[in-house]
N, C-alpha and C positions, 0 to 999 in steps of 0.2 A: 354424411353418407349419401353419395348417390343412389336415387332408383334407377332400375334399370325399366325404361319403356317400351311395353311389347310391342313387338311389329304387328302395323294393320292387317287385317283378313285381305289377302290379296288371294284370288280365287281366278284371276283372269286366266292361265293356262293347267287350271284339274287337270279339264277333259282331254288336252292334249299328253299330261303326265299321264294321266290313268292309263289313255291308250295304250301309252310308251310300254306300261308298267305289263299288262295284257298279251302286248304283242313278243316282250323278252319272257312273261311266265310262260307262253304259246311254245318260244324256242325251246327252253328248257323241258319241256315236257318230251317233246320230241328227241331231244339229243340223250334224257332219260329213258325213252323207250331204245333207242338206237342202244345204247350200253346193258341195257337188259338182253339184249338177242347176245350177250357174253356172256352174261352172269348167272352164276349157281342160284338154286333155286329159292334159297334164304336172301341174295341181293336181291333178286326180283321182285320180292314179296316186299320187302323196303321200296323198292322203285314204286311198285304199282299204289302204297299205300302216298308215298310222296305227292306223284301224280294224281292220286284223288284229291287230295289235299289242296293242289295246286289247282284242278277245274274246278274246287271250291271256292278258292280264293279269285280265280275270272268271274263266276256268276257275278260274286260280291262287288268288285271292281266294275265290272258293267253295267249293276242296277248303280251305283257310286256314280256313274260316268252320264246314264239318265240322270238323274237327280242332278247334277252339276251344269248339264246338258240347257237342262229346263229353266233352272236358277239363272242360267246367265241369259235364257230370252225372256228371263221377268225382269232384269235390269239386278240381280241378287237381294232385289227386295225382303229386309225382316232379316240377316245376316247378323251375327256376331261378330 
């Protein structure tokens, strides 16, 4: 029976995913608020609770995106 060998911690492009990841949550929130200025007052109420949801997950993603930031001007020193 073969093992199957995990791939190495390759961490060289996070910060640039992260960003990626920030800048499409960024749209989406927008083109969800755009679709709200249509929608009855029960859609909205989903939109607005989504888009909270959603500048939850950018804080997250940006303190992610520090931490990754910093890690790669330590050299990733101490990494799993």
């Amino acid at each position: 029976m073969a093992w199957n060998k995990p791939n190495p911690d390759d961490r060289s492009d996070n910060v640039e995913k992260l960003q990626t990841m920030v800048q499409n949550t960024m749209k989406n929130i927008e083109e969800a608020e755009e679709a709200a200025a249509c929608s009855n007052e029960e859609e909205r109420q989903r939109i607005q609770q989504k888009n909270h949801n959603r500048e939850v997950s950018i804080e997250a993603m940006r303190s992610e995106i520090k931490d990754e930031s910093e890690a790669r001007q330590n050299g990733y020193e101490g990494t799993i």
